[in-house]
C-alpha positions in Angstrom: -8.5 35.8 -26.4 -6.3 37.8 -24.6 -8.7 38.2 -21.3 -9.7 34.4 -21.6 -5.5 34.1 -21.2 -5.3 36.3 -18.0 -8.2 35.0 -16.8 -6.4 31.5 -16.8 -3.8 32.6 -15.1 -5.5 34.3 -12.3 -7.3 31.0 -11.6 -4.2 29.5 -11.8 -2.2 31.7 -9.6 -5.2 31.8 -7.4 -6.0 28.0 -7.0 -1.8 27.8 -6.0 -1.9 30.3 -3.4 -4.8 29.2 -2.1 -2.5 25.5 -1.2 0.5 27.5 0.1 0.1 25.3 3.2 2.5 22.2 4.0 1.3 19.4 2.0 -0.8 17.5 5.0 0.0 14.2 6.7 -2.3 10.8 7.2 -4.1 9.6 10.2 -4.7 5.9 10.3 -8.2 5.0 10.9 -9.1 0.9 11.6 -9.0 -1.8 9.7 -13.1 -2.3 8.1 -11.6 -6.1 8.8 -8.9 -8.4 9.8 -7.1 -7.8 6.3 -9.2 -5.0 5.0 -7.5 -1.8 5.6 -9.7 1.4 5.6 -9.1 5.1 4.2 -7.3 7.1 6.1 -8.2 10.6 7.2 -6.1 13.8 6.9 -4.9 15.5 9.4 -6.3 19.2 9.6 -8.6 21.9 10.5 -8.8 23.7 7.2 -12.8 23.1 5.8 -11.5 21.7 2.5 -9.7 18.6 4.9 -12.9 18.5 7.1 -15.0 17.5 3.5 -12.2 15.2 2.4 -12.6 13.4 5.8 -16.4 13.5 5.4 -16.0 11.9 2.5 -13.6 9.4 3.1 -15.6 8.2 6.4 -18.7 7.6 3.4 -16.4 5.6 1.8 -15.5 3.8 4.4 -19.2 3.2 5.3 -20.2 2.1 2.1 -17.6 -0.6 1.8 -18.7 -1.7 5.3 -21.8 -2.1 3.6 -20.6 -3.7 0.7 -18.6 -5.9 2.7 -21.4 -7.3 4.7 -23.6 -7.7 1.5 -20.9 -10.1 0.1 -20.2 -12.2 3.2 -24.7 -12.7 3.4 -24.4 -13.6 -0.6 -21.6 -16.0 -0.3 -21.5 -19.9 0.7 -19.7 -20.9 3.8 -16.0 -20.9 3.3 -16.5 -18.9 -0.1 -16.1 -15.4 1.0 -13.0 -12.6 1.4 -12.1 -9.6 1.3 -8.5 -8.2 1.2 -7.6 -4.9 0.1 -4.6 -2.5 1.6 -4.7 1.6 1.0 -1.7 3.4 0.4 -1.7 7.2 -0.8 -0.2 7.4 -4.3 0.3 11.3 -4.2 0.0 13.8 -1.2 0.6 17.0 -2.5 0.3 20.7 -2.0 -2.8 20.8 -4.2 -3.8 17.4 -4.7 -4.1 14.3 -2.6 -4.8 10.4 -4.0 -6.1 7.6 -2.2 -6.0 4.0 -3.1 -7.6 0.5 -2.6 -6.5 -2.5 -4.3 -7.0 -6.1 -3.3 -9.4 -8.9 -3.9 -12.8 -9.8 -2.8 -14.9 -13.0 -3.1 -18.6 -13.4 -2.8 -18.7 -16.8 -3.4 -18.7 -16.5 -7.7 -16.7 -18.7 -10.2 -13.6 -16.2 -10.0 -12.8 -13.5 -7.4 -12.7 -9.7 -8.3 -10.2 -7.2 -8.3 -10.5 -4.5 -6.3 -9.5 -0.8 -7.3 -10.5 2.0 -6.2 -9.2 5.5 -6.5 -9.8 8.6 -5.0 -8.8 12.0 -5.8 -9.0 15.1 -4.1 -9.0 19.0 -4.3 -6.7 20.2 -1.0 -8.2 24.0 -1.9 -11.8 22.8 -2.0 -11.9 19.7 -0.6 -14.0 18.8 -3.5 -13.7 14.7 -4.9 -11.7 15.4 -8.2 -13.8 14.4 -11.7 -10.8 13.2 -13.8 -12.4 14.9 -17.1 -11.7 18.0 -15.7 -8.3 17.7 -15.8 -7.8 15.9 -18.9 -7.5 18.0 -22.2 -10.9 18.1 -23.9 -9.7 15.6 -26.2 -9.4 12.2 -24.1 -12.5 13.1 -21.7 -14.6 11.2 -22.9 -18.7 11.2 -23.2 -19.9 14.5 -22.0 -22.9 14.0 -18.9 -21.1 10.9 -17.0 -20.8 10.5 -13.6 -17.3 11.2 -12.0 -16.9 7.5 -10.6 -17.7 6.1 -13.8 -14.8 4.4 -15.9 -14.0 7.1 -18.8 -13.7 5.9 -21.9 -12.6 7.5 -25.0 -10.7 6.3 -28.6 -7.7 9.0 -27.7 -7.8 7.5 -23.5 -7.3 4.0 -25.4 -4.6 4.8 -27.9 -2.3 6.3 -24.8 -2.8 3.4 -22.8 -2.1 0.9 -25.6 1.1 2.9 -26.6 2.5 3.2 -23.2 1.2 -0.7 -22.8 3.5 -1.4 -25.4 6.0 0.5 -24.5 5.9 -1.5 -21.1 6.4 -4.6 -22.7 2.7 -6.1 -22.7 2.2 -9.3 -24.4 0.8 -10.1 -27.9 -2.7 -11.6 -25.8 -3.1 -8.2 -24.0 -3.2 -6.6 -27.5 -5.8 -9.3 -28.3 -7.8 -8.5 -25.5 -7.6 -4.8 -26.0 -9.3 -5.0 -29.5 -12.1 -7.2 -28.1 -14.4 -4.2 -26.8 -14.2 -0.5 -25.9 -12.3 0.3 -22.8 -12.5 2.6 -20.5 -9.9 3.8 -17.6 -9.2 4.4 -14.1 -6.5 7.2 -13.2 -4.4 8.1 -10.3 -1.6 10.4 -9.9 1.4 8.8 -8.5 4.3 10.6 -6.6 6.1 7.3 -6.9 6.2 6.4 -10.5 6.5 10.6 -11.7 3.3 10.0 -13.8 -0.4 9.4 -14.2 -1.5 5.8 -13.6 -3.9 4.6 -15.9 -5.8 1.4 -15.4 -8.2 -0.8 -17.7 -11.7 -0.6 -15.8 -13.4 -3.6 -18.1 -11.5 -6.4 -19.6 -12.5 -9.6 -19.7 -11.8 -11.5 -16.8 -8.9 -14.0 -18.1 -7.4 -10.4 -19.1 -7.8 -8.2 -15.6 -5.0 -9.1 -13.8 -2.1 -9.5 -16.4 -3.1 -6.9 -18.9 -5.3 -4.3 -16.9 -2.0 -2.2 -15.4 -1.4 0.3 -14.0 0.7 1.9 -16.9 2.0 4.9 -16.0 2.1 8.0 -18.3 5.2 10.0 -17.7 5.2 13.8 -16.9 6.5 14.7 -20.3 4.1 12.9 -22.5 1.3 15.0 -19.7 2.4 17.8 -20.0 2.6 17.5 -24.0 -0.8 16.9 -23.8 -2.2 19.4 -21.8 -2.7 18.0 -18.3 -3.7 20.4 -15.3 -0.4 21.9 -14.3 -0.8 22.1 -10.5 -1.3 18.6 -10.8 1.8 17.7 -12.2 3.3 20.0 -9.7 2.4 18.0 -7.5 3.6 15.2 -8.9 6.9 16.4 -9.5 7.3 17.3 -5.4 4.8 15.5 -4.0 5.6 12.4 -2.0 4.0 8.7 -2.0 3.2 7.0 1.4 2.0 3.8 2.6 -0.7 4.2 5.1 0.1 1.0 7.1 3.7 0.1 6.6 
């Protein structure tokens, strides 16, 4: 038990030193359309920023491609697509990217957009949120790390900090009506972990999806990564486009 302890630490102490750097900064890259802003890049020569970028220019191309597959479904006059990106946490481990807006493709209702991103500044590696969470709210083992993660504990802390929030009785409605699962970003802004409902029904989306936002002390109560909430404690929040 004792070497399983030191070894902890080591990784710990190691993953730190390893982001001793200045946290970086954001380089605006063009709009993917008149009122759909794109991912940044970071700003760096490190190979963990070179993979973020990579991987941020992939994202950017597949929601080219997305966007061009909506305007071909839709009637005439019955598409859109409006999103903006801020970055909810840049850090000295840890940066978070995020796209919110709405799209149309033509369908009875338009669609919230969401999208979050999380990254590794030591390995430049897309962050899986179940490896950060205690073992407890992760979730079904063998998912993919952009799928929604849903668990019973996940639920119960967004319901409670839902409620603490002042959601309505027809939110709590909603929340009984099927298993949810979540969405997460860390937030320099709000001191906490945002946490967003990934599938309620649609009369339910907008007004009772969130973000909540878990607080630092209720994270580190139960057992979040502690360089991340480092970095939320002293990271900063910026918006790409202001």
């Amino acid at each position: 038990m004792k070497l399983i302890a030191f070894a902890a630490l080591v990784s710990l102490a190691a993953r730190s030193a390893a982001a001793a750097s200045p946290p970086p900064t954001l380089h605006k890259t063009p709009n993917l359309a008149k009122n759909a802003e794109a991912y940044p890049t970071l700003v760096g020569a490190t190979p963990a920023i070179a993979r973020i970028n990579r991987a941020l220019r992939a994202a950017n191309a597949k929601q080219s491609e997305d966007m061009m597959d909506c305007r071909r479904d839709a009637p005439q006059d019955g598409y859109w697509w409006e999103q903006s990106v801020d970055a909810p946490l840049i850090g000295a481990h840890f940066v978070s990217l995020l796209a919110q807006g709405n799209l149309s493709c033509g369908g009875a209702h338009p669609n919230f957009i969401v999208e979050a991103l999380v990254f590794d500044l030591n390995t430049g590696a897309q962050v899986d949120g179940r490896t950060l969470l205690p073992v407890q709210l992760r979730g079904k083992p063998g998912q993919a790390a952009d799928i929604p993660i849903a668990s019973p504990a996940l639920t119960a802390l967004f319901i409670d900090q839902s409620e603490k929030e002042g959601v309505d009785a027809s939110c709590k409605e909603a929340f009984a009506e099927q298993e949810m699962s979540f969405t997460f970003w860390p937030d320099a802004k709000s001191k906490g972990l945002a946490m967003r409902a990934a599938n309620l029904l649609h009369w339910a989306e907008g007004p009772c999806s969130g973000p909540v936002t878990i607080p630092i002390e209720t994270l580190k109560r139960i057992g979040f990564d502690p360089l991340l909430i480092e970095d939320i404690e002293t990271g900063r929040y910026q918006i790409v486009d202001p």
